[in-house]
C-alpha positions as a printed Julia matrix, in Angstrom:
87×3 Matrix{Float64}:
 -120.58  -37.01   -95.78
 -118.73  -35.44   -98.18
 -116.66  -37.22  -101.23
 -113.41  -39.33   -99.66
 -114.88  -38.84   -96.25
 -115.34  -41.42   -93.7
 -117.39  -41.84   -90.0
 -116.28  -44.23   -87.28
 -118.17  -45.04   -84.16
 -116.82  -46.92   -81.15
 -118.94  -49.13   -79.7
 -118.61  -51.41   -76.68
 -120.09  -54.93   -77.1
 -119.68  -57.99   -75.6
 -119.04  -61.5    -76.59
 -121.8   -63.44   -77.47
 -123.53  -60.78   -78.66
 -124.93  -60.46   -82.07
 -124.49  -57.22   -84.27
 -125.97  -55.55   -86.33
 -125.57  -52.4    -88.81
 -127.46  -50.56   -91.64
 -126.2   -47.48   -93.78
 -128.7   -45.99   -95.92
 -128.21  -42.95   -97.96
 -130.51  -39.82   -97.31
 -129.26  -37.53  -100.08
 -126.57  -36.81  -102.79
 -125.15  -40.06  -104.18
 -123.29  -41.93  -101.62
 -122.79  -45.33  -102.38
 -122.69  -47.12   -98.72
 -120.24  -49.08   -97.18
 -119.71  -50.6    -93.44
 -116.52  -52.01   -92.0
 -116.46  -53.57   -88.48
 -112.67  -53.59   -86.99
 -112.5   -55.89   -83.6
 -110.57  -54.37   -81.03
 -107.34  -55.19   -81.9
 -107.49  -53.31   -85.04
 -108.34  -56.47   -87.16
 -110.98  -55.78   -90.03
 -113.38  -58.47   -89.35
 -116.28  -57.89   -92.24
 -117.36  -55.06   -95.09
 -120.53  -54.98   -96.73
 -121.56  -52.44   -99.45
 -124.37  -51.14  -101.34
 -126.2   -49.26  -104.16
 -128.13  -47.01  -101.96
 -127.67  -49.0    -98.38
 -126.15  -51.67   -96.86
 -126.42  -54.33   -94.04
 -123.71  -55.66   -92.2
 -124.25  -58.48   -89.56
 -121.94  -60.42   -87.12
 -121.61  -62.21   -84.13
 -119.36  -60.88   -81.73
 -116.28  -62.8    -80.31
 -114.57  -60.86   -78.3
 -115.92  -58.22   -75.35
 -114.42  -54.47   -76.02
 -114.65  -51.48   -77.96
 -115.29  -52.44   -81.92
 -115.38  -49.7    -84.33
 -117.91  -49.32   -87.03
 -116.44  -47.15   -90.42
 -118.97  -45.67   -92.61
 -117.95  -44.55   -95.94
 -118.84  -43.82   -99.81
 -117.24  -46.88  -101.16
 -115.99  -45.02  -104.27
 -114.76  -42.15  -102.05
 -115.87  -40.03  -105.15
 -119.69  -39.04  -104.21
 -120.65  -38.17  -101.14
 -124.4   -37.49   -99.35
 -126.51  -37.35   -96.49
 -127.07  -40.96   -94.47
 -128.68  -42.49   -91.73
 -126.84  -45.17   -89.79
 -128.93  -47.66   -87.25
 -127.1   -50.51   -85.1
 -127.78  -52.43   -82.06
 -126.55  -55.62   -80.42
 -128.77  -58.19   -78.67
């Protein structure tokens, strides 16, 4: 991910479900950080990190959510792996 960039996934999920997300860096110097917008646009929770980050919730409302990944200084940037599933 290069400095100032940002990833977003759209994932379906259902209420009732519980979420969860981790960022880790693989390279360069990314300094993590996840945002999880509910589907009406709403930012919902953040979490952030040295080298990765963990961001949990419980899901209240069936639909597409969107996960943003991002260096939360949007002045490094580096390779990352991202992992998230919902149960």
């Amino acid at each position: 991910m290069p400095a100032g960039d940002y990833d977003i996934w759209g994932i379906n999920l259902s209420s009732g479900n519980s979420f969860s997300a981790t960022l880790s860096r693989s390279g360069g110097s990314l300094n993590p950080e996840l945002l999880l917008i509910d589907p009406t646009g709403q930012l919902v929770k953040s979490t952030n990190g040295n080298t990765s980050t963990t961001l949990t919730y419980s899901i209240t409302t069936s639909g597409t959510w969107w996960l943003l990944g991002r260096d939360r200084d949007a002045n490094s940037g580096g390779a990352f792996t991202i992992l998230y599933s919902a149960s």
